[in-house]
N, CA, C and O atoms as a Tripos MOL2 file, in Angstrom:
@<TRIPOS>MOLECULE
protein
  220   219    55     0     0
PROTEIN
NO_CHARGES

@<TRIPOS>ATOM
      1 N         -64.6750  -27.5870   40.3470 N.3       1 UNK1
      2 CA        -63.4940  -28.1340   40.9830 C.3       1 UNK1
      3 C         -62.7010  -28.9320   39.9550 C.2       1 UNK1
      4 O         -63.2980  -29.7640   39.2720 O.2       1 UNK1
      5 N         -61.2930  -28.7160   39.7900 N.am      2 UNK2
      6 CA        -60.5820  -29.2400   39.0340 C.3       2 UNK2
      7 C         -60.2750  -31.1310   38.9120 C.2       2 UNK2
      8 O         -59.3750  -31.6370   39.5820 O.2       2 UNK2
      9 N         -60.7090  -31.5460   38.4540 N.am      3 UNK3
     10 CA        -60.0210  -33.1830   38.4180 C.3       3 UNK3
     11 C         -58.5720  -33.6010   39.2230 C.2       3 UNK3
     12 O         -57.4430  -33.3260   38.8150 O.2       3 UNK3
     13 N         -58.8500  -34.2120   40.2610 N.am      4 UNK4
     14 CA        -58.1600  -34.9380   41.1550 C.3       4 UNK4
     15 C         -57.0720  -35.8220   39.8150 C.2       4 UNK4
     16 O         -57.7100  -36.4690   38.9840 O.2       4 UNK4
     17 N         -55.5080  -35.8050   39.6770 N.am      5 UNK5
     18 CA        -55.0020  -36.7780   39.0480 C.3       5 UNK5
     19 C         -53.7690  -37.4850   39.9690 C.2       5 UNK5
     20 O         -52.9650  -36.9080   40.7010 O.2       5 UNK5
     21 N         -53.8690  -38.6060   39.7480 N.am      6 UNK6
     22 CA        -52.7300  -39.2400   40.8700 C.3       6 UNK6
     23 C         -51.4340  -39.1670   40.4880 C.2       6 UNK6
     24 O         -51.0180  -39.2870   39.3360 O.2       6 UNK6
     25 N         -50.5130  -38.8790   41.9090 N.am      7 UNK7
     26 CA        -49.4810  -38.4370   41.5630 C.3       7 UNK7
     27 C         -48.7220  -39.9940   40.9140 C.2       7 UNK7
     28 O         -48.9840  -41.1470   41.2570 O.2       7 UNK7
     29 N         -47.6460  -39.4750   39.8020 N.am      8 UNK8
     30 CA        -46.7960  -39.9340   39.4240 C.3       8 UNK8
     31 C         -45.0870  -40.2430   39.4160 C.2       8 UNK8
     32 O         -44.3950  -40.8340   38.5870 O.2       8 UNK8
     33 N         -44.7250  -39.5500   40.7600 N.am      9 UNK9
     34 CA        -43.3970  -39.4570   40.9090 C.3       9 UNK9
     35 C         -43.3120  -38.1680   40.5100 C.2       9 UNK9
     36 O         -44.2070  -37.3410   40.3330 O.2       9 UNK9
     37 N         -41.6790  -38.0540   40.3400 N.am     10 UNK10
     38 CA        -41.0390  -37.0430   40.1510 C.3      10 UNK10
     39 C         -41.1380  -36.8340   38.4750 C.2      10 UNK10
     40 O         -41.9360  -36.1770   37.8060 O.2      10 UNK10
     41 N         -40.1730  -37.5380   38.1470 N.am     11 UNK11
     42 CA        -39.6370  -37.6690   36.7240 C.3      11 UNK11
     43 C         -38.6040  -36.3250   36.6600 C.2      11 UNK11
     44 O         -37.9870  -35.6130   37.4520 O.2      11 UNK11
     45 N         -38.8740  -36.4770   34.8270 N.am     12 UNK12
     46 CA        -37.7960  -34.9130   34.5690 C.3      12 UNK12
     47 C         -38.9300  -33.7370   34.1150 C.2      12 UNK12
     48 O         -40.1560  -33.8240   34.0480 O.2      12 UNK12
     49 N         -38.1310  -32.7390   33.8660 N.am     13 UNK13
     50 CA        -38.6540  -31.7150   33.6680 C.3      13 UNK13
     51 C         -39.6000  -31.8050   32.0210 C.2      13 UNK13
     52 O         -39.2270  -32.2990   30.9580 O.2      13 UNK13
     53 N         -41.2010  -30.9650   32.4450 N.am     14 UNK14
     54 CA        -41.5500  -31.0280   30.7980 C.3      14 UNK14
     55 C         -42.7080  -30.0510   30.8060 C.2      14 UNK14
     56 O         -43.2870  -29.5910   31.7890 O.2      14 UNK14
     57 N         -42.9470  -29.8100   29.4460 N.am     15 UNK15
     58 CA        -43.0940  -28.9150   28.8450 C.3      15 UNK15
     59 C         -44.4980  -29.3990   27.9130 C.2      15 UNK15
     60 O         -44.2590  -29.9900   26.8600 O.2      15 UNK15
     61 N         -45.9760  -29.1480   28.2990 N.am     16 UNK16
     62 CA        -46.3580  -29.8310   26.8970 C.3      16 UNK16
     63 C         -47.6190  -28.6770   26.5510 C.2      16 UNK16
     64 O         -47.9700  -27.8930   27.4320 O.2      16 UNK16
     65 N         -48.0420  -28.6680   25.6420 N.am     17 UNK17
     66 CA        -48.9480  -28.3240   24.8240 C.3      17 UNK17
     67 C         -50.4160  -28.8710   25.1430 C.2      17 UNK17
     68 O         -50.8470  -29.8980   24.6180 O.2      17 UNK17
     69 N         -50.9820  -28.2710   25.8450 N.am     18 UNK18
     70 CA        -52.1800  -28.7300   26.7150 C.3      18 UNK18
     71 C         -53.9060  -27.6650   26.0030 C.2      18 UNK18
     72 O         -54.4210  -26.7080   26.5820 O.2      18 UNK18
     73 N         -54.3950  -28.3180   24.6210 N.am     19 UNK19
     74 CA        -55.4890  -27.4230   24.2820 C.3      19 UNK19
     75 C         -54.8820  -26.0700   23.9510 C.2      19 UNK19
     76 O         -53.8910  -26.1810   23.2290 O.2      19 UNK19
     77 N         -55.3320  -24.3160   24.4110 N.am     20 UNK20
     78 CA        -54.7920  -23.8700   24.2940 C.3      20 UNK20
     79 C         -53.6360  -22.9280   25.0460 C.2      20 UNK20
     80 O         -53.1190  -21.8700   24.6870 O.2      20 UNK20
     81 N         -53.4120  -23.8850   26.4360 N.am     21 UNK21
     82 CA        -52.2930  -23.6400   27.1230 C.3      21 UNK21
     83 C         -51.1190  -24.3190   26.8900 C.2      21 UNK21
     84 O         -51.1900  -25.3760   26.2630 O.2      21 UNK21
     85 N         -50.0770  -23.9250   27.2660 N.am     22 UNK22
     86 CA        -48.5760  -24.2400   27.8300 C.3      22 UNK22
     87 C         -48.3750  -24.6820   29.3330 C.2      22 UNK22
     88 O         -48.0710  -23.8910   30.2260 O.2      22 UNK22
     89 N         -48.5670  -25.9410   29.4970 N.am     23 UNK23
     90 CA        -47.8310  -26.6870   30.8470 C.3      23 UNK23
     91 C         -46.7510  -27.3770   31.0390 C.2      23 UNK23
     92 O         -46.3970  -28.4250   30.4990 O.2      23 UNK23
     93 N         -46.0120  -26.4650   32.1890 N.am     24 UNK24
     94 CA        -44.7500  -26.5950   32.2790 C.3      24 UNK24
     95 C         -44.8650  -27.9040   34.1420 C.2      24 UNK24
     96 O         -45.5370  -27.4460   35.0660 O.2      24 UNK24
     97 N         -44.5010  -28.6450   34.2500 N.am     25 UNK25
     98 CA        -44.4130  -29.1680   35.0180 C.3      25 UNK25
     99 C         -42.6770  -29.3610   35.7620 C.2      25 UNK25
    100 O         -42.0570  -30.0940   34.9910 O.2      25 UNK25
    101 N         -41.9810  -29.0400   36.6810 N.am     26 UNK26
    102 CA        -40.8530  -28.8330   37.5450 C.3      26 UNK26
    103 C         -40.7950  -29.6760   38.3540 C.2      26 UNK26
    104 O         -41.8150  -29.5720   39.0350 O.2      26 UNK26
    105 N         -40.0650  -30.6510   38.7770 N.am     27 UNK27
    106 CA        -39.5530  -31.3510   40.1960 C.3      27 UNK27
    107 C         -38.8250  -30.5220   40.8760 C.2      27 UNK27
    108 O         -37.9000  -29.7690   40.5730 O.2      27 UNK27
    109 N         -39.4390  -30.7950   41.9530 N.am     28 UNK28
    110 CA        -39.1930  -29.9970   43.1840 C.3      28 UNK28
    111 C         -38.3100  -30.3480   44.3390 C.2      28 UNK28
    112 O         -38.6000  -31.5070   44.6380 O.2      28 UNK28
    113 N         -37.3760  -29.9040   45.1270 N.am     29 UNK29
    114 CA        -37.0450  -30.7590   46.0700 C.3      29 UNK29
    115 C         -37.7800  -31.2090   47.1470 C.2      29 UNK29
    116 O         -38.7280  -30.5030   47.4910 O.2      29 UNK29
    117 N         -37.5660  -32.1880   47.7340 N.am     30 UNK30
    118 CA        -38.5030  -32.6430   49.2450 C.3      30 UNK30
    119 C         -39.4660  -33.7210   47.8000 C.2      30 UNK30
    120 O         -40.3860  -34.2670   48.4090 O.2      30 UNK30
    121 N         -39.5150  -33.9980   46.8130 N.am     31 UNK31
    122 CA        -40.9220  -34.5000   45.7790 C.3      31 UNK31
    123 C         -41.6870  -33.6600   45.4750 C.2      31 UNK31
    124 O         -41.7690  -32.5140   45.9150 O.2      31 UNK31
    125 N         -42.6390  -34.4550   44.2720 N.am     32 UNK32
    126 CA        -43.5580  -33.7820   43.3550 C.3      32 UNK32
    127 C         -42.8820  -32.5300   42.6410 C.2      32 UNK32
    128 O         -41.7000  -32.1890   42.6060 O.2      32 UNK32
    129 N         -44.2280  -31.8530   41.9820 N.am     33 UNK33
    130 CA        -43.8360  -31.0480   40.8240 C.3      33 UNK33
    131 C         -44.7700  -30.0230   41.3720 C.2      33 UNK33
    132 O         -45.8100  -30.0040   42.0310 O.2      33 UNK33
    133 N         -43.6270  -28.8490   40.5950 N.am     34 UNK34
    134 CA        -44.2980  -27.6150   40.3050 C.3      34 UNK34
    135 C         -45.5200  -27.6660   38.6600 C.2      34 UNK34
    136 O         -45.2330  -27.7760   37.4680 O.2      34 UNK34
    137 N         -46.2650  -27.5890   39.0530 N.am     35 UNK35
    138 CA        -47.4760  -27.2030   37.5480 C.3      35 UNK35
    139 C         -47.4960  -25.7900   37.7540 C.2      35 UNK35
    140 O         -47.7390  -25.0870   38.7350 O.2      35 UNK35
    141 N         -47.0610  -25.4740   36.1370 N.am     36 UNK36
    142 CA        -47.5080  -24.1160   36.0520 C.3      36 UNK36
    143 C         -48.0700  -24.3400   34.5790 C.2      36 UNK36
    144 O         -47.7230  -25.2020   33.7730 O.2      36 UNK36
    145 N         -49.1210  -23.2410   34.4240 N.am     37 UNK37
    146 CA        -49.9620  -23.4070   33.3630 C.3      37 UNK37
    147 C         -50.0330  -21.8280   32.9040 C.2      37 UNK37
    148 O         -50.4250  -20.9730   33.6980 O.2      37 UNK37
    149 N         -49.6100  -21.4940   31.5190 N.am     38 UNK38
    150 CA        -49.1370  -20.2250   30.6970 C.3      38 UNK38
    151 C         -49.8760  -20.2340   29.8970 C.2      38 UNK38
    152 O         -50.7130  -21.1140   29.6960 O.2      38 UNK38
    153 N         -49.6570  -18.9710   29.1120 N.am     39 UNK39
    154 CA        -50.2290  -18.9250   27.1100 C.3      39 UNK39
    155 C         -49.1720  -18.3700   26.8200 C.2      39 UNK39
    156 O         -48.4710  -17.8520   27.6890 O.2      39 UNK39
    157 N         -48.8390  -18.3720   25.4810 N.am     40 UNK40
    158 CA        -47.9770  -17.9930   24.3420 C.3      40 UNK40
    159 C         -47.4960  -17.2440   24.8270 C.2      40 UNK40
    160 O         -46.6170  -17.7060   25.5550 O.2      40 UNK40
    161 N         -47.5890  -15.8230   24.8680 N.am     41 UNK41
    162 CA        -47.2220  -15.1500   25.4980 C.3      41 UNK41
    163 C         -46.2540  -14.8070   26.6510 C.2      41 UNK41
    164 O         -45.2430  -14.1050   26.6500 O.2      41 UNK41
    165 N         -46.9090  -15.5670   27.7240 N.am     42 UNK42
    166 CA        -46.2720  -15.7660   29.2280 C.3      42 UNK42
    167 C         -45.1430  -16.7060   28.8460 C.2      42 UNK42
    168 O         -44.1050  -16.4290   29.4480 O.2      42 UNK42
    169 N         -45.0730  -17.4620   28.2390 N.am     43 UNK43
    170 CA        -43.7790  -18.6480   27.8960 C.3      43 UNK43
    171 C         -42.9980  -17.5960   26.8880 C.2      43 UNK43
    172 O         -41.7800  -17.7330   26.7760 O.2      43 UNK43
    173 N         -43.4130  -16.9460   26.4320 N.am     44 UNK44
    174 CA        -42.3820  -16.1900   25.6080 C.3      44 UNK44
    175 C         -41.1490  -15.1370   26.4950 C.2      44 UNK44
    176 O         -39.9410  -14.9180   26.3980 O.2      44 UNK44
    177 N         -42.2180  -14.7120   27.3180 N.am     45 UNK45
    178 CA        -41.3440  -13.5720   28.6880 C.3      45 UNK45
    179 C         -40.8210  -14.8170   29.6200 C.2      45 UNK45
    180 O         -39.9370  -14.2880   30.2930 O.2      45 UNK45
    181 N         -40.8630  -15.5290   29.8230 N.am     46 UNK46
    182 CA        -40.0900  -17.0840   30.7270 C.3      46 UNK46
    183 C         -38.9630  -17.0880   29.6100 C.2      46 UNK46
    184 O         -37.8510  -17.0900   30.1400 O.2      46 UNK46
    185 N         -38.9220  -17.0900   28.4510 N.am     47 UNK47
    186 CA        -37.5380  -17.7480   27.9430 C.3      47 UNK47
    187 C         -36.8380  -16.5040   27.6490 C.2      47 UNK47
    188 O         -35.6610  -16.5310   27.2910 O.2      47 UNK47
    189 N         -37.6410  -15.1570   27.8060 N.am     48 UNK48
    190 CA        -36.1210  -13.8150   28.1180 C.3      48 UNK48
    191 C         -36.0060  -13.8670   28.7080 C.2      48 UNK48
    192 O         -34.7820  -13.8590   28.8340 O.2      48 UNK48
    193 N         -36.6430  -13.9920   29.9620 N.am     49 UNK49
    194 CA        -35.8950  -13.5970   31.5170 C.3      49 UNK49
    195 C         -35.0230  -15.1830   31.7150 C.2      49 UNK49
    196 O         -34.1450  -15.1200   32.5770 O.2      49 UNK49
    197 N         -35.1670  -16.5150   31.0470 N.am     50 UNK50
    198 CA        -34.5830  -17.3400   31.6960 C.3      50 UNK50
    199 C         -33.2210  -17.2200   30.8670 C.2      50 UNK50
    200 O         -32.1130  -17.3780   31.3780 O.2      50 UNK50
    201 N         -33.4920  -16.8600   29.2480 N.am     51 UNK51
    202 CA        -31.7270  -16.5370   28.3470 C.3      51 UNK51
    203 C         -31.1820  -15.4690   29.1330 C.2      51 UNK51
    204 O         -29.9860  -15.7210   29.2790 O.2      51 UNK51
    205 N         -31.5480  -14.1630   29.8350 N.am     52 UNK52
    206 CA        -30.5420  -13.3170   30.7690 C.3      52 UNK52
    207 C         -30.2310  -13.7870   31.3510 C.2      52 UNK52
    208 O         -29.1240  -13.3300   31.6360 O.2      52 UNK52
    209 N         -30.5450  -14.9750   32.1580 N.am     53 UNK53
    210 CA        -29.4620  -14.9200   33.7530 C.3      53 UNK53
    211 C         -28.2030  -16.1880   33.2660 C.2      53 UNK53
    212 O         -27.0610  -16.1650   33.7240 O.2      53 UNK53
    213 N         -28.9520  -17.7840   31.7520 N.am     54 UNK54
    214 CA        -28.4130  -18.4080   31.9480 C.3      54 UNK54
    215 C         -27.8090  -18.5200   31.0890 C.2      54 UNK54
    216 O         -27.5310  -19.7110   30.9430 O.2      54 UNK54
    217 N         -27.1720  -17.5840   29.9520 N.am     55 UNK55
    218 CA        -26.4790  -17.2210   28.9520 C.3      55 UNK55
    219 C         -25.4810  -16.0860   29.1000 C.2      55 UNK55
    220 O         -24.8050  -15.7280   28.1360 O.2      55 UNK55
@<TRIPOS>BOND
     1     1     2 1
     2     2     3 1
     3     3     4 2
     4     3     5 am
     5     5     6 1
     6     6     7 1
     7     7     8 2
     8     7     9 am
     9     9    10 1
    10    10    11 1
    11    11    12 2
    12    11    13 am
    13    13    14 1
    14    14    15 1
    15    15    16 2
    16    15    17 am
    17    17    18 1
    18    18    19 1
    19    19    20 2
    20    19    21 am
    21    21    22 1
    22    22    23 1
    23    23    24 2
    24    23    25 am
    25    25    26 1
    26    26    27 1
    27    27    28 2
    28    27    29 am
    29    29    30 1
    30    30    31 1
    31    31    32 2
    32    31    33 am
    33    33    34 1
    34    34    35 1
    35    35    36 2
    36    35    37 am
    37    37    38 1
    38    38    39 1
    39    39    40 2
    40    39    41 am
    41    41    42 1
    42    42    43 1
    43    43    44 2
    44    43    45 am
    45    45    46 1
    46    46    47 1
    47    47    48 2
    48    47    49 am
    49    49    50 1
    50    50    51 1
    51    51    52 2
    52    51    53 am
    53    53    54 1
    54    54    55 1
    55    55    56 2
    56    55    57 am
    57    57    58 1
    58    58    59 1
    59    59    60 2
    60    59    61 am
    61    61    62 1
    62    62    63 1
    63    63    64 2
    64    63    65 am
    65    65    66 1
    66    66    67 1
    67    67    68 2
    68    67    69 am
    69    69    70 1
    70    70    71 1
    71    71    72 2
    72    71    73 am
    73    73    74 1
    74    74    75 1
    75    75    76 2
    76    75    77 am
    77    77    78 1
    78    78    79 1
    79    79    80 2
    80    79    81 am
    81    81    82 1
    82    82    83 1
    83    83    84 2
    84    83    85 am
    85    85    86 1
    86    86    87 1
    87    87    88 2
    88    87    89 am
    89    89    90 1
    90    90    91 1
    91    91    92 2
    92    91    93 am
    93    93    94 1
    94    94    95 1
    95    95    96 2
    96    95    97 am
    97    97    98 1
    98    98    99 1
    99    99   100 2
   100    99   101 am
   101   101   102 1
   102   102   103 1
   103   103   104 2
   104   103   105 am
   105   105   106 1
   106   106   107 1
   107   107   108 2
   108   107   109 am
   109   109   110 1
   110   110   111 1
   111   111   112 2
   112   111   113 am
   113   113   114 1
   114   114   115 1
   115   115   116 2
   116   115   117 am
   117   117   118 1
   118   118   119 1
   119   119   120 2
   120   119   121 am
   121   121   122 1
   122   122   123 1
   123   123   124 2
   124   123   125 am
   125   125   126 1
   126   126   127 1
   127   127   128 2
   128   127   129 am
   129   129   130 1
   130   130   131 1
   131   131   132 2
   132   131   133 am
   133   133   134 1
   134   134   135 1
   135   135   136 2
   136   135   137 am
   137   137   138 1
   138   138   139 1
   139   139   140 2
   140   139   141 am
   141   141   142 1
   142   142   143 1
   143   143   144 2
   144   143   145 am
   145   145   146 1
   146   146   147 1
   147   147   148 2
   148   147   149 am
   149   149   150 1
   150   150   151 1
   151   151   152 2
   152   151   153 am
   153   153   154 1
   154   154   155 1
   155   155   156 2
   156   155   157 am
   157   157   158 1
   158   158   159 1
   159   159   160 2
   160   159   161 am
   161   161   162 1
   162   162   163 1
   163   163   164 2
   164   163   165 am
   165   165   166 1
   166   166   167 1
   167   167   168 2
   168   167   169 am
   169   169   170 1
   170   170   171 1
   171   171   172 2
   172   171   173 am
   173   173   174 1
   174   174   175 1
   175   175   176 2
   176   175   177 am
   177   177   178 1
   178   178   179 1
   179   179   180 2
   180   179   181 am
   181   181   182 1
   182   182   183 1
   183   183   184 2
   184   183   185 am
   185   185   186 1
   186   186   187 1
   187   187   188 2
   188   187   189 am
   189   189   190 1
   190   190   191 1
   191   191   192 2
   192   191   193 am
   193   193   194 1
   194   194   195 1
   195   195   196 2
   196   195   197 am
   197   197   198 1
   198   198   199 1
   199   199   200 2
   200   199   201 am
   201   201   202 1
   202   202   203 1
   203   203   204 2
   204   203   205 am
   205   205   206 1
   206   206   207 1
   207   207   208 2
   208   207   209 am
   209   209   210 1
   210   210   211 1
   211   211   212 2
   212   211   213 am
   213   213   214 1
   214   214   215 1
   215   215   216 2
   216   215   217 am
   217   217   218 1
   218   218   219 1
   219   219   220 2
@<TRIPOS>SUBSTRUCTURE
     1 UNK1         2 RESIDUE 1 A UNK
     2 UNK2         6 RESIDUE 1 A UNK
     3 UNK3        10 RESIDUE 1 A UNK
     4 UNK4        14 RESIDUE 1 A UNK
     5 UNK5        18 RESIDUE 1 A UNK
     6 UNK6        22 RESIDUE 1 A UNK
     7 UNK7        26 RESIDUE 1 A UNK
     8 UNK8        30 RESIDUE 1 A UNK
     9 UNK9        34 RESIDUE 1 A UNK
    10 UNK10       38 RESIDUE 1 A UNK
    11 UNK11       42 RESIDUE 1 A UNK
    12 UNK12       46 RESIDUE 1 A UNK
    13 UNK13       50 RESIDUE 1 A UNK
    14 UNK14       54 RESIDUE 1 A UNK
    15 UNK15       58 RESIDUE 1 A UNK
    16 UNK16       62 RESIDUE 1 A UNK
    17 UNK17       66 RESIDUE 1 A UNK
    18 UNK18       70 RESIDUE 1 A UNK
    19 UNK19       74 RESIDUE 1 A UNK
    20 UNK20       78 RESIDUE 1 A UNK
    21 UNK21       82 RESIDUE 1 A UNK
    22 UNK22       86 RESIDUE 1 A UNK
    23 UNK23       90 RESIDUE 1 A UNK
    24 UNK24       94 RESIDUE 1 A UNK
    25 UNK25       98 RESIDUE 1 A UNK
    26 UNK26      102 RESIDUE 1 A UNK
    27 UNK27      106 RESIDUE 1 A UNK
    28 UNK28      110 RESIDUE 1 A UNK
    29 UNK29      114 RESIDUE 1 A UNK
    30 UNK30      118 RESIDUE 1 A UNK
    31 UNK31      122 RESIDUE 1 A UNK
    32 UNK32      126 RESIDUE 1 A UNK
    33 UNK33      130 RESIDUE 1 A UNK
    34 UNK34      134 RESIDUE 1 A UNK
    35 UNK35      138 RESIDUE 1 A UNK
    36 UNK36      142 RESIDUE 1 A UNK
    37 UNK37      146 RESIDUE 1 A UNK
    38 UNK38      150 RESIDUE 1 A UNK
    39 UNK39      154 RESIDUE 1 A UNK
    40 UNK40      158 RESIDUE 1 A UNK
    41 UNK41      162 RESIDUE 1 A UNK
    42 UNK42      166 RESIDUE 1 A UNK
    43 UNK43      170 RESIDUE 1 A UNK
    44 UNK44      174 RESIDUE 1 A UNK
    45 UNK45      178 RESIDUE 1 A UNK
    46 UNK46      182 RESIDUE 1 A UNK
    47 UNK47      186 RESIDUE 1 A UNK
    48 UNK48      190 RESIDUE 1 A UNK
    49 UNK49      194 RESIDUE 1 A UNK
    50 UNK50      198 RESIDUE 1 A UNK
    51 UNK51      202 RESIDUE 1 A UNK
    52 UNK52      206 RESIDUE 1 A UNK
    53 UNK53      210 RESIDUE 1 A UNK
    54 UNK54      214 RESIDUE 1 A UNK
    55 UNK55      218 RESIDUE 1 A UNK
């Protein structure tokens, strides 16, 4: 079972370098965050599909 961590608010959007994943954490509306947890890879296909729609 994963470690219980207490929530912290909202904040802004981020991005960090977690061992050898990529965690992307999102505020959400209504509160809290989206966690999503990637590898190299998967963050690489997130920033083509996100430069097509917002470029």
């Amino acid at each position: 079972m994963a470690a219980m961590k207490p929530r912290t608010g909202d904040g802004p959007m981020e991005v960090t370098k977690e061992g050898r994943g990529i965690v992307m954490r999102v505020p959400v509306d209504g509160g809290g965050r989206l966690v999503v947890e990637m590898n190299a890879e998967e963050a690489e296909a997130l920033l083509r599909e996100l430069q097509g729609v917002a470029g």
